[in-house]
TIDO-736529 format. One record per residue (C-alpha): x, y, z; residue in one letter. Coordinates in steps of 0.05 Angstrom, whole numbers, plus 5000, padded with zeros to 4 digits. Last residue first. Example, Ala and Ser with C-alpha at 12.3 -4.5 7.8 and 13.67 -1.06 7.14 Angstrom:
// residues 2
527349795143s;524649105156a;
***
This chain:
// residues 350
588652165408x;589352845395x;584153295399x;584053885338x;588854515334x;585055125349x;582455495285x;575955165288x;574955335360x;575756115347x;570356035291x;566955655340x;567056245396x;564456785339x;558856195329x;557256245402x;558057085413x;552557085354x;548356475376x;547556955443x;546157495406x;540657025363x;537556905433x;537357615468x;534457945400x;528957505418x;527556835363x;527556185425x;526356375492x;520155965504x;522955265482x;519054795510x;511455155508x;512955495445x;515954755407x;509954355431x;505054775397x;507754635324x;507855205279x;515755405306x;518154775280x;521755195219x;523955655272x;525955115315x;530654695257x;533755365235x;536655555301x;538854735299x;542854825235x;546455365253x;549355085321x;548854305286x;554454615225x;558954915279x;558554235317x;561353955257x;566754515243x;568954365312x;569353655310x;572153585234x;579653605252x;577452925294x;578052625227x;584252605202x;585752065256x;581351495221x;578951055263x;579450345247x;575149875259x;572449295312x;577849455365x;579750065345x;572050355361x;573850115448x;580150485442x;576951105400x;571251245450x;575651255509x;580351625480x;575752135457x;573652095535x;579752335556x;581052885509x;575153195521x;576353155590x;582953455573x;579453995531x;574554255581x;568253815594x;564353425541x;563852915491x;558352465463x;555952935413x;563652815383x;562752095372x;557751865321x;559452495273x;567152065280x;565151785229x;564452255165x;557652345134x;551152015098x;544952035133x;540851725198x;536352305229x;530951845250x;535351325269x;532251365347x;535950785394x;542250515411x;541950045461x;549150045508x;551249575562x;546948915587x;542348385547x;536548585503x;531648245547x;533848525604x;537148285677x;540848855714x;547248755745x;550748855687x;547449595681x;543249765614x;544250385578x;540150705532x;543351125476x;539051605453x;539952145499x;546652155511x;548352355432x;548352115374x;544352395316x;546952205262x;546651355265x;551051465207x;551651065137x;557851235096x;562851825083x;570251735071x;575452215087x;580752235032x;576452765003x;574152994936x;568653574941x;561553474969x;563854095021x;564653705098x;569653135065x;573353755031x;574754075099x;576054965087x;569054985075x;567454995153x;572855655165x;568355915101x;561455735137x;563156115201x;565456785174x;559356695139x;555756475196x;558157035239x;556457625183x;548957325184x;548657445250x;551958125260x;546958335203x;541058085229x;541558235293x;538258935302x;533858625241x;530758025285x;532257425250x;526456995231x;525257385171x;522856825122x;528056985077x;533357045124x;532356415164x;531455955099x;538456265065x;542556145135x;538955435133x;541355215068x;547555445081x;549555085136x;546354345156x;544454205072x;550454665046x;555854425088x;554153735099x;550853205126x;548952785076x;541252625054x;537151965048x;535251704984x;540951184959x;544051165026x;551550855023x;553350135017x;558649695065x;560750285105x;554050325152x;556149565168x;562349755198x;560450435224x;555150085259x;560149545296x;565250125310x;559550465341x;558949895385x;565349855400x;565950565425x;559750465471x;564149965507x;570250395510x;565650975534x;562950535585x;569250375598x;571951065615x;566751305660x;565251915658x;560451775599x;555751455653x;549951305600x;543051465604x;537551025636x;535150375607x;528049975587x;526349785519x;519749695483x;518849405425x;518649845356x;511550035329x;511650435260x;507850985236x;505451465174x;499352015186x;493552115146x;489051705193x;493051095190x;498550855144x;504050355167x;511250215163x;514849705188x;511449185138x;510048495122x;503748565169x;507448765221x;515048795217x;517049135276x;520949775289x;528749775302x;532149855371x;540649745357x;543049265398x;548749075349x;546248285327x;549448395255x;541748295240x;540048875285x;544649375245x;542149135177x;534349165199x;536349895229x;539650115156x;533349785122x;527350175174x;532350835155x;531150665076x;524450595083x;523551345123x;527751565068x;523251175010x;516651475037x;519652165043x;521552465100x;519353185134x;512953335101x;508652905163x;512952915226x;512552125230x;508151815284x;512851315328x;509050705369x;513350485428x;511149685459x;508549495517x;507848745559x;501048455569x;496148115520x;491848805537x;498149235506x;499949865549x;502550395487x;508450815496x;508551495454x;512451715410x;510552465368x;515652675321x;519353205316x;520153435380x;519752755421x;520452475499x;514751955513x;508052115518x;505251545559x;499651025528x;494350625574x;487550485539x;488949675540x;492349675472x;490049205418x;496649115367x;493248835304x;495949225256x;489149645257x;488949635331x;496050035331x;492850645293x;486350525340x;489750575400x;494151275371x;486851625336x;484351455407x;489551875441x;489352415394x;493252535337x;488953075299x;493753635334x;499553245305x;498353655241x;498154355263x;493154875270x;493255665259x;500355605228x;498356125172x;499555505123x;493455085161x;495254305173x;489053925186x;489353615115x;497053395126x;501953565076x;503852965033x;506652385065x;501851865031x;503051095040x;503050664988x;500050005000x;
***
């Protein structure tokens, strides 16, 4: 059956209603009743901006996680392609948390909206001050990388210069989402920001000896669940990796820099950490970690650009009330000044 992503009926283009507004409790039971999942009324808003997850109480016992897709934001094919990439991982046996095949499918049409159901797994975030857990988590991501390398995305995006950089710079100023007493300094910071970024061929589109290949994205703390030793679980102890939504083409170590913090020997530290545990499944390649800063420079513009365009949606107001002042895009100002100061810096060693 093909499934429609098109813009959603309820969706007004003066922002006066939004699409997930239709997705109301019942809509959710009955989207899981109609791949035979019967839930028992229970379901729990679970923690999601661009998508709405919620976990569903099933009357046979036991829960599983039902995911509504931001309608407009992936294609039928990307969303597909994702569902493949986590279908990979899991067959490798990485504990990576992919949605079910119901039906013959992991994708599913219901009430103008596009879903999957994944099983339900239980964990709490990572100690990354401790250095093997970070070894441990560093395998893993080895593992991924590994079977991310063996074919690139046909349909899903790369993360790059002019899809996390430019592309949003352009979208904020033509839709006036920079206030004009800021505009200027703004728009003067990403440029001086963007050409220290364009200065890494694998970051550009142009030839590098940096390869790209299949990335979780998106990886930090919060979606990688950890299990204790001492705990028993289905999915067996240490790290579950979980939420490929943003899953796309790009250097490795894109997987490892969220998951840093501290000054610059912490950093340091924990890189280590990460790249003992990766070296023994793959190598990592050392030219890389020159592409931390300018890749956390590409998420800073990127994500101002990600809230605005969110903006329509009533969940983003109520969490993140002091996004678009004068006070805000200041601050991203002073921080993309500070990354162009970063960039400059010689990279970690490790």
């Amino acid at each position: 059956m093909q499934i429609s992503l098109k813009q959603h009926p309820s969706v007004d283009n003066q922002g006066m209603h939004h699409a997930f507004e239709t997705l109301t409790p019942d809509v959710v039971l009955d989207a899981l009743d109609s791949v035979g999942l019967r839930g028992d009324g229970r379901l729990t808003a679970l923690s999601s901006y661009e998508n709405r997850v919620y976990q569903v109480q099933l009357e046979i016992g036991g829960a599983v996680v039902a995911k509504f897709y931001r309608p407009e934001r992936w294609s039928e094919a990307q969303i597909l392609e994702e569902h493949g990439f986590a279908q990979a991982l899991m067959d490798a046996e990485i504990p990576v948390i992919g949605p079910l095949h119901l039906g013959g499918a992991t994708l599913h049409p219901f009430g103008g909206f596009a879903f999957s159901v994944s099983p339900r797994r239980g964990g709490r975030p990572p100690e990354l001050d401790d250095g093997e857990v970070l070894e441990w988590i560093g395998r893993f991501l080895a593992r991924i990388h590994s079977v991310g390398a063996k074919q690139p995305f046909a349909v899903r995006p790369t993360l790059n210069l002019a899809t996390f950089a430019q592309e949003p710079k352009d979208w904020l100023l033509a839709h006036d989402m920079v206030p004009l007493d800021v505009q200027g300094a703004w728009s003067r910071a990403c440029d001086e920001a963007m050409a220290l970024i364009a200065r890494h061929p694998a970051l550009t589109g142009e030839k590098s000896p940096i390869r790209l290949l299949r990335l979780h994205g998106d990886c930090h703390p919060g979606n990688i669940l950890w299990t204790p030793t001492d705990v028993v679980a289905s999915a067996g102890p240490g790290p579950h990796f979980v939420d490929l939504d943003d899953a796309r083409m790009g250097p490795a170590v894109q997987d490892l820099w969220m998951l840093l913090s501290g000054d610059r020997s912490q950093r340091t530290r924990q890189l280590g950490a990460l790249v003992d545990g990766y070296e023994q499944f793959r190598e990592f390649d050392r030219e890389e970690l020159a592409l931390i800063e300018p890749l956390r420079t590409l998420r800073l513009i990127h994500y101002s650009a990600w809230l605005a365009r969110r903006w329509s949606d009533p969940t983003f107001p109520v969490n993140f009330p002091w996004f678009g002042s004068s006070d805000y895009w200041q601050g991203q100002v002073q921080m993309l000044m500070e990354q162009c100061e970063a960039m400059q810096e010689d990279p970690l060693v490790v």
